[in-house]
N, CA, C and O atoms as CSV, one atom per row, in Angstrom:
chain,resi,resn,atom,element,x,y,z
A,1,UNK,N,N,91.951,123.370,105.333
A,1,UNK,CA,C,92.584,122.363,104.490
A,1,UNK,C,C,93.630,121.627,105.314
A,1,UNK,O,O,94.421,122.337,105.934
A,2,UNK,N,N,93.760,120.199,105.419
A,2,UNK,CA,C,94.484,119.309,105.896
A,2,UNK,C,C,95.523,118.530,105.119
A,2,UNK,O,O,95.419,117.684,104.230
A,3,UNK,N,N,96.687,119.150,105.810
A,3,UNK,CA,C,98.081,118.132,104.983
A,3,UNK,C,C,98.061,116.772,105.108
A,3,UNK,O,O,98.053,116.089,106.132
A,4,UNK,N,N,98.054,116.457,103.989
A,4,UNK,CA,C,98.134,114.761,103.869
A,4,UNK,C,C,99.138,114.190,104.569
A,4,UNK,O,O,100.240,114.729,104.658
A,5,UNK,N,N,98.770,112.741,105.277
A,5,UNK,CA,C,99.829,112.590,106.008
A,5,UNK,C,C,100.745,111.505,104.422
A,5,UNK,O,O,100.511,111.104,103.282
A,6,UNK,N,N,101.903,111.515,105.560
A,6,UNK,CA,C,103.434,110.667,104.523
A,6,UNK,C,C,102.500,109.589,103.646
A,6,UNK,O,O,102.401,109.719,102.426
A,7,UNK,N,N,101.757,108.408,104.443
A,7,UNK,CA,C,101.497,107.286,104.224
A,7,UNK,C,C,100.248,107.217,103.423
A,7,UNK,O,O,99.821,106.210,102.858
A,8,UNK,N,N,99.548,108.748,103.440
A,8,UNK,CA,C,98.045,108.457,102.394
A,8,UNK,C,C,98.722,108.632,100.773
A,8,UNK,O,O,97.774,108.654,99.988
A,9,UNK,N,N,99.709,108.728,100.225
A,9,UNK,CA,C,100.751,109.183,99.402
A,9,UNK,C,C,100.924,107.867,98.658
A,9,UNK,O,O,100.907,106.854,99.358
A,10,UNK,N,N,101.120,107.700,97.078
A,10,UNK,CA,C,101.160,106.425,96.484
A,10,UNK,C,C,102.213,106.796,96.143
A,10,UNK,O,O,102.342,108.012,96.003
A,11,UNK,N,N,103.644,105.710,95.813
A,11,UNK,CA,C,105.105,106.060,95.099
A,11,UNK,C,C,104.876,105.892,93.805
A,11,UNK,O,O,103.721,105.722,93.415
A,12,UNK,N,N,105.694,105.907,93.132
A,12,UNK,CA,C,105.716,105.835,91.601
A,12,UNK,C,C,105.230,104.384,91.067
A,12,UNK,O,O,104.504,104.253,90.082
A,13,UNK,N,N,105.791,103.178,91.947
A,13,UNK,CA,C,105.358,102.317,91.260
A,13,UNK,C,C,104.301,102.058,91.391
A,13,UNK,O,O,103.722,101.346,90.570
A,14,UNK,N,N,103.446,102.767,92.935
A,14,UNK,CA,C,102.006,102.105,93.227
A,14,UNK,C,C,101.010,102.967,92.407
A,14,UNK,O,O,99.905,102.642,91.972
A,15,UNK,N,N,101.513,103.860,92.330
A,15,UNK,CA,C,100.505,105.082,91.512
A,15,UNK,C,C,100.439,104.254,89.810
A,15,UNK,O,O,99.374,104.219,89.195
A,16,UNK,N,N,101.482,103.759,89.345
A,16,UNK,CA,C,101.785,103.391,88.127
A,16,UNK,C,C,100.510,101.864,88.056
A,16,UNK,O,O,99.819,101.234,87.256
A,17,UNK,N,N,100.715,101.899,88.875
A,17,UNK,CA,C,100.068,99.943,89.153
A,17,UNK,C,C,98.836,100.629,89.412
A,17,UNK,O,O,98.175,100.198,88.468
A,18,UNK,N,N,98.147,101.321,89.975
A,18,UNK,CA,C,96.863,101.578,89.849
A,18,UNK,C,C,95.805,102.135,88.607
A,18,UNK,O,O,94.774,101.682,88.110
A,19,UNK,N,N,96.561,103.256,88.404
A,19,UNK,CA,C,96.164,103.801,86.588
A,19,UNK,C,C,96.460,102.667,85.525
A,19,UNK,O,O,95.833,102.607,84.468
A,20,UNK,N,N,97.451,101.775,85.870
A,20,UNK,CA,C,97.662,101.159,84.466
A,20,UNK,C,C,98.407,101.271,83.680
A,20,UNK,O,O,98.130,100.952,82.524
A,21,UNK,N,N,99.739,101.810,84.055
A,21,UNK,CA,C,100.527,102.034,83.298
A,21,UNK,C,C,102.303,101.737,84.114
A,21,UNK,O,O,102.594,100.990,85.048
A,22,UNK,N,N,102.885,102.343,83.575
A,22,UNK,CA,C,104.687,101.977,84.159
A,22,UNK,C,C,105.037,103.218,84.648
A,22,UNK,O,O,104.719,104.341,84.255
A,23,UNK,N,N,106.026,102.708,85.939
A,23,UNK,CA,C,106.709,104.034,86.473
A,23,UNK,C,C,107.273,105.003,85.420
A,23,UNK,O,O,106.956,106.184,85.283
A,24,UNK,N,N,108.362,104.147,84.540
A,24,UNK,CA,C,108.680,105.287,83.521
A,24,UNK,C,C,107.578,105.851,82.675
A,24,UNK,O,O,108.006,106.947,82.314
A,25,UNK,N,N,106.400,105.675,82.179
A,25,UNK,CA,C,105.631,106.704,81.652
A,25,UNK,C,C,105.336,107.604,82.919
A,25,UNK,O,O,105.586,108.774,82.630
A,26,UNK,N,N,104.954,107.488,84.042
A,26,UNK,CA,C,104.905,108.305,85.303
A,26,UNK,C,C,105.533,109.113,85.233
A,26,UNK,O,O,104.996,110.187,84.960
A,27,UNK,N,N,106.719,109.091,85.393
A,27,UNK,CA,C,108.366,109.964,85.368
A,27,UNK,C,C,108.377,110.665,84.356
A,27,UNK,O,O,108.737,111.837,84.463
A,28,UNK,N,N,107.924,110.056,82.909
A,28,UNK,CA,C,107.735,111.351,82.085
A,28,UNK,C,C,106.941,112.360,81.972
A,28,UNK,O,O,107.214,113.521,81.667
A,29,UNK,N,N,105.598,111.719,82.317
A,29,UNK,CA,C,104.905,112.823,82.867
A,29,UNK,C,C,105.411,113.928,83.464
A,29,UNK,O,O,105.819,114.939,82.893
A,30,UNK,N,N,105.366,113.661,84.906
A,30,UNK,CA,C,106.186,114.201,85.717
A,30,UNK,C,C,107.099,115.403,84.986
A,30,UNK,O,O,106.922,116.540,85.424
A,31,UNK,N,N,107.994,115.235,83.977
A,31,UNK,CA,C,108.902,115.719,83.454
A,31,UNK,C,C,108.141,116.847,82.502
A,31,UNK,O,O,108.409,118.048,82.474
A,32,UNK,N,N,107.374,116.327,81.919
A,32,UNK,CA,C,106.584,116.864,81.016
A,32,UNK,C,C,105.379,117.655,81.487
A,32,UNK,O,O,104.619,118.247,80.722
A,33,UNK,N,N,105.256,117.617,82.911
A,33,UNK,CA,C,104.321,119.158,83.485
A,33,UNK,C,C,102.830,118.111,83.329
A,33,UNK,O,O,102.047,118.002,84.272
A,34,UNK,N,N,102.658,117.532,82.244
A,34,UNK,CA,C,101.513,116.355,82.530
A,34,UNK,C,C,100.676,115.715,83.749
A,34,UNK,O,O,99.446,115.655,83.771
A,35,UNK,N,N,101.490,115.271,84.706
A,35,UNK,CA,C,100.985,114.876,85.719
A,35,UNK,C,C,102.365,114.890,86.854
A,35,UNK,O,O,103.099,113.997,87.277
A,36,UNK,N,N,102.294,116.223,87.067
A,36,UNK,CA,C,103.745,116.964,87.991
A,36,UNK,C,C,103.377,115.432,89.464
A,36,UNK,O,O,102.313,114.950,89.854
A,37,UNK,N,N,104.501,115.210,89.770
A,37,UNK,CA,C,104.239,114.521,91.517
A,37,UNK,C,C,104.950,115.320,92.235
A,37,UNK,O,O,106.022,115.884,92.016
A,38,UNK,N,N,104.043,115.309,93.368
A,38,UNK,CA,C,104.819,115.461,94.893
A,38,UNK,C,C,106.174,115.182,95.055
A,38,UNK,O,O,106.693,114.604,94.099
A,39,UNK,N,N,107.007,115.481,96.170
A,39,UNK,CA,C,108.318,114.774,96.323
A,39,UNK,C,C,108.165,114.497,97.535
A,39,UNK,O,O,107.646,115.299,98.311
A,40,UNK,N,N,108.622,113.227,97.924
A,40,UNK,CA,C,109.205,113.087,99.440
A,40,UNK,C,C,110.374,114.194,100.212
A,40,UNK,O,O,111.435,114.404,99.625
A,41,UNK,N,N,110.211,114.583,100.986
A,41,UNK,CA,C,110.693,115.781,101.946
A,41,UNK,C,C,111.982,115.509,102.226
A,41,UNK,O,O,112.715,116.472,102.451
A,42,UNK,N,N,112.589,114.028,102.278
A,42,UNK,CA,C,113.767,114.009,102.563
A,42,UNK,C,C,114.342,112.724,101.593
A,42,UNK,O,O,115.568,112.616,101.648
A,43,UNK,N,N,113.711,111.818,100.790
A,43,UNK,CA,C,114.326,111.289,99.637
A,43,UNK,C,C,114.317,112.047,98.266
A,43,UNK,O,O,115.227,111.983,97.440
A,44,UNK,N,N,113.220,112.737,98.146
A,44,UNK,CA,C,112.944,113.363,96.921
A,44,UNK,C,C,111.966,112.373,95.919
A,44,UNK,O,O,111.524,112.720,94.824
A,45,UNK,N,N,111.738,110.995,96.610
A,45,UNK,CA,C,110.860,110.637,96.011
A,45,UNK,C,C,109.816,110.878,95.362
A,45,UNK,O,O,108.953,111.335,96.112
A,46,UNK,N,N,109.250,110.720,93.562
A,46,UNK,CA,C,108.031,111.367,93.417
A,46,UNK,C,C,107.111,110.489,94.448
A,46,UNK,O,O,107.319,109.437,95.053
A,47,UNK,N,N,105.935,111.444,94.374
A,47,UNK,CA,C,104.193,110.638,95.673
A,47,UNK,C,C,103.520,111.172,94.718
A,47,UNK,O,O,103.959,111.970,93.890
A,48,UNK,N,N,102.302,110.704,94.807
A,48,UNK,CA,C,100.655,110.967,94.130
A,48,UNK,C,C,99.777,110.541,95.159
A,48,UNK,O,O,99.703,109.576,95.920
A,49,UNK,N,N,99.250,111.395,94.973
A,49,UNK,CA,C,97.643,111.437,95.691
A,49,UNK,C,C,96.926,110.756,95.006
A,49,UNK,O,O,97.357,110.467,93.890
A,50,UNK,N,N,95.532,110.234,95.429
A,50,UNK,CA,C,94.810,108.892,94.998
A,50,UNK,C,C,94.233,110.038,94.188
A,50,UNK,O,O,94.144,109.912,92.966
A,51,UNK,N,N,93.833,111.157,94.797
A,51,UNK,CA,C,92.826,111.758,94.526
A,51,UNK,C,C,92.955,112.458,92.835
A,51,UNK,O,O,92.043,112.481,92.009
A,52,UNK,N,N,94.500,113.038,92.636
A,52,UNK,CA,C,94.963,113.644,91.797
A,52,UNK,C,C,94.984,112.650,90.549
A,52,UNK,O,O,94.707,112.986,89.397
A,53,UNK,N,N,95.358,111.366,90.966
A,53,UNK,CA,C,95.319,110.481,89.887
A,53,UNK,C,C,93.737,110.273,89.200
A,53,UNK,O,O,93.592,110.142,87.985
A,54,UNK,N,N,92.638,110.264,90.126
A,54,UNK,CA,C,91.306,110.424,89.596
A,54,UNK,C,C,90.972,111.306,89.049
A,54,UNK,O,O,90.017,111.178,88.283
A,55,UNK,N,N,91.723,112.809,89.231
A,55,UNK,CA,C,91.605,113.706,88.631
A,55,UNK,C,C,92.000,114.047,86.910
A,55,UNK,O,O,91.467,114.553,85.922
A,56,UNK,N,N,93.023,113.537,87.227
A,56,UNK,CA,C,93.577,113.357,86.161
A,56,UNK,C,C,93.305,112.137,85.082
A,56,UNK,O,O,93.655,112.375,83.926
A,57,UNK,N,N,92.725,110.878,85.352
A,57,UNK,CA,C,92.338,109.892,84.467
A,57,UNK,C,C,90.681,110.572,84.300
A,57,UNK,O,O,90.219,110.559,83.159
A,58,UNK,N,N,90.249,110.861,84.864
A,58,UNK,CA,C,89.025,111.706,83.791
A,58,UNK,C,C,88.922,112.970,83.110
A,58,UNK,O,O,87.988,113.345,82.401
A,59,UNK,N,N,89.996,113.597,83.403
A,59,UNK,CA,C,90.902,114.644,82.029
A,59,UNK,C,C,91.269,113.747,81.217
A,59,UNK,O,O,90.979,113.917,80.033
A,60,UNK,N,N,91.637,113.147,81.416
A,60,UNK,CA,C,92.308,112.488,79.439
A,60,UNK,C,C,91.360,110.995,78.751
A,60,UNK,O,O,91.265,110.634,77.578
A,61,UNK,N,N,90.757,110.371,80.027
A,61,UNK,CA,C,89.711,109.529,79.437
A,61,UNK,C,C,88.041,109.745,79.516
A,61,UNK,O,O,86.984,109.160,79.278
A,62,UNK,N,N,88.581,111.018,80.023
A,62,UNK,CA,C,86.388,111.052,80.150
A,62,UNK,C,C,85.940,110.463,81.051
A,62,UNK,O,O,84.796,110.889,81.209
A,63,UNK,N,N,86.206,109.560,81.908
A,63,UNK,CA,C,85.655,108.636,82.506
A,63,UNK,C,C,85.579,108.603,84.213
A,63,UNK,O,O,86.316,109.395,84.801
A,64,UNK,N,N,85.093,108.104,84.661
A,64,UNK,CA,C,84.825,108.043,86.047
A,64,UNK,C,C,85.144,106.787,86.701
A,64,UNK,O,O,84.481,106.162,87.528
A,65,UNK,N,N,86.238,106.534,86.206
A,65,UNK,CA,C,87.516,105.410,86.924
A,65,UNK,C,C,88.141,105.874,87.700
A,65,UNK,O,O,89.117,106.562,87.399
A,66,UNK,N,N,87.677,105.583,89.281
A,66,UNK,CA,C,88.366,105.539,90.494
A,66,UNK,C,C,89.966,104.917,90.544
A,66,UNK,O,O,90.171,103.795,90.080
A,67,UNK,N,N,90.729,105.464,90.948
A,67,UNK,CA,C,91.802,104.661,91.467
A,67,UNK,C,C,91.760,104.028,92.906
A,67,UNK,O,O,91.469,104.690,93.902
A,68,UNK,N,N,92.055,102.770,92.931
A,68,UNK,CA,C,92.093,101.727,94.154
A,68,UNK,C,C,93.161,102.194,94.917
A,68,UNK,O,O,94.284,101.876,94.526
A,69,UNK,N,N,93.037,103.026,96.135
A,69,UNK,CA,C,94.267,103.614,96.855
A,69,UNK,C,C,94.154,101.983,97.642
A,69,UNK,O,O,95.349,101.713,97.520
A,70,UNK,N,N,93.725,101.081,98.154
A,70,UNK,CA,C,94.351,99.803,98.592
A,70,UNK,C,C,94.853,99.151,97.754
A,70,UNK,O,O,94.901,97.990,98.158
A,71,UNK,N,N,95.346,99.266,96.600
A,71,UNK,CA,C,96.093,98.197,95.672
A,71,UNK,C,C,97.391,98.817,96.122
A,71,UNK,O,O,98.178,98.395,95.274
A,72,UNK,N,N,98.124,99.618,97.011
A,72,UNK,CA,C,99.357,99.747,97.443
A,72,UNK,C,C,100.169,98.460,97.270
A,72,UNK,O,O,99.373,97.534,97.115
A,73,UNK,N,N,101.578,97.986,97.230
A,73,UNK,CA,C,102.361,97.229,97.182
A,73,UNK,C,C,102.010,95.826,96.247
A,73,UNK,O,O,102.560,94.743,96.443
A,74,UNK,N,N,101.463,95.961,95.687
A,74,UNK,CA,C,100.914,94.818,94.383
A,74,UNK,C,C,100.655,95.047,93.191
A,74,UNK,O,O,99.499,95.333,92.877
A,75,UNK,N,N,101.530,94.988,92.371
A,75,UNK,CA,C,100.946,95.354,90.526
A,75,UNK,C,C,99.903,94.208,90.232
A,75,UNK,O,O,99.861,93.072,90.705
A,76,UNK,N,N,99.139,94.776,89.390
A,76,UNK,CA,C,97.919,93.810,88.864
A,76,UNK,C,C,98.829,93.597,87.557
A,76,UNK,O,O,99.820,94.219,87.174
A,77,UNK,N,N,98.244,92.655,87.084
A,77,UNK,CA,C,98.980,91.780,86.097
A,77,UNK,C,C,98.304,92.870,84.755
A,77,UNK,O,O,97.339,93.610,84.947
A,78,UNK,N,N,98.988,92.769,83.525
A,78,UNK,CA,C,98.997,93.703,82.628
A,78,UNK,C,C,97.665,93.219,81.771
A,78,UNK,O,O,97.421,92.051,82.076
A,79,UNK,N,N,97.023,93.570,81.107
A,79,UNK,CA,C,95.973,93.437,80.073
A,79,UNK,C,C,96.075,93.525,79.005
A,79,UNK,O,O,95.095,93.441,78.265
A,80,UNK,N,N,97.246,93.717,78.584
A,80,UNK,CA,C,97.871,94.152,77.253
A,80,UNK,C,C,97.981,92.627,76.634
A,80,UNK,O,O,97.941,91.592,77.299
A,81,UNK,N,N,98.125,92.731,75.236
A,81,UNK,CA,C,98.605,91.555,74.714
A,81,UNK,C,C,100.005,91.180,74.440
A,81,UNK,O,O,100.767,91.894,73.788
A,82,UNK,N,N,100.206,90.461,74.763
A,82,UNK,CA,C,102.131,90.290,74.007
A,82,UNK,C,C,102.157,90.513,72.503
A,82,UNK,O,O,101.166,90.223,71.833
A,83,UNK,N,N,102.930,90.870,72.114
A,83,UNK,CA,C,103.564,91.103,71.107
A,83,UNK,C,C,103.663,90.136,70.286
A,83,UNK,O,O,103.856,89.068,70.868
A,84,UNK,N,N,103.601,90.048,68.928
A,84,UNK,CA,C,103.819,88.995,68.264
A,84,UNK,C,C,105.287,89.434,67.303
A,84,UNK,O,O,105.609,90.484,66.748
A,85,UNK,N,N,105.942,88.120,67.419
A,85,UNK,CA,C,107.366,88.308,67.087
A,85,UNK,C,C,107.347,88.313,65.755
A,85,UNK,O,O,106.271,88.106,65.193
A,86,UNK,N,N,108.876,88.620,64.765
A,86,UNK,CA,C,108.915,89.269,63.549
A,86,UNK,C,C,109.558,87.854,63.426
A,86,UNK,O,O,110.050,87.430,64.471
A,87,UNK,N,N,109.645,86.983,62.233
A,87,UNK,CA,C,110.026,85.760,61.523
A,87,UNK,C,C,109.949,84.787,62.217
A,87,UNK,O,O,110.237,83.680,61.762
């Protein structure tokens, strides 16, 4: 078995931007034993593995949605709808 190097490692926001979701749901995870991250060795930064994130989006969706480990440093724009305002 081979230690991953620093740089095959996604941060919170790139891991967040790939699954589809926000660093802070990440972080709660995290918190919540859900989807524990790695830490950086000398910031303490959480990391994710590409691999763990695939692992984990077909535990909770069934599905066989790859995560794009090259979408590093770019959020894809959201798919969600805006909100529609109250009065």
């Amino acid at each position: 078995m081979t230690v991953p190097k620093l740089n095959e490692y996604l941060t919170v926001t790139e891991a967040a931007a790939c699954i589809g979701c926000s660093a802070d749901t990440l972080r709660r995870w995290d918190r919540a034993n859900k989807l524990p991250a790695r830490r950086h060795p000398v910031t303490g930064f959480r990391l994710y593995l590409p691999h763990e994130l695939d692992e984990f989006l077909r535990e909770v969706c069934g599905a066989d949605r790859k995560v794009d480990a090259g979408a590093k440093g770019g959020s894809k724009p959201s798919k969600a709808r805006p909100r529609k305002r109250k009065g």
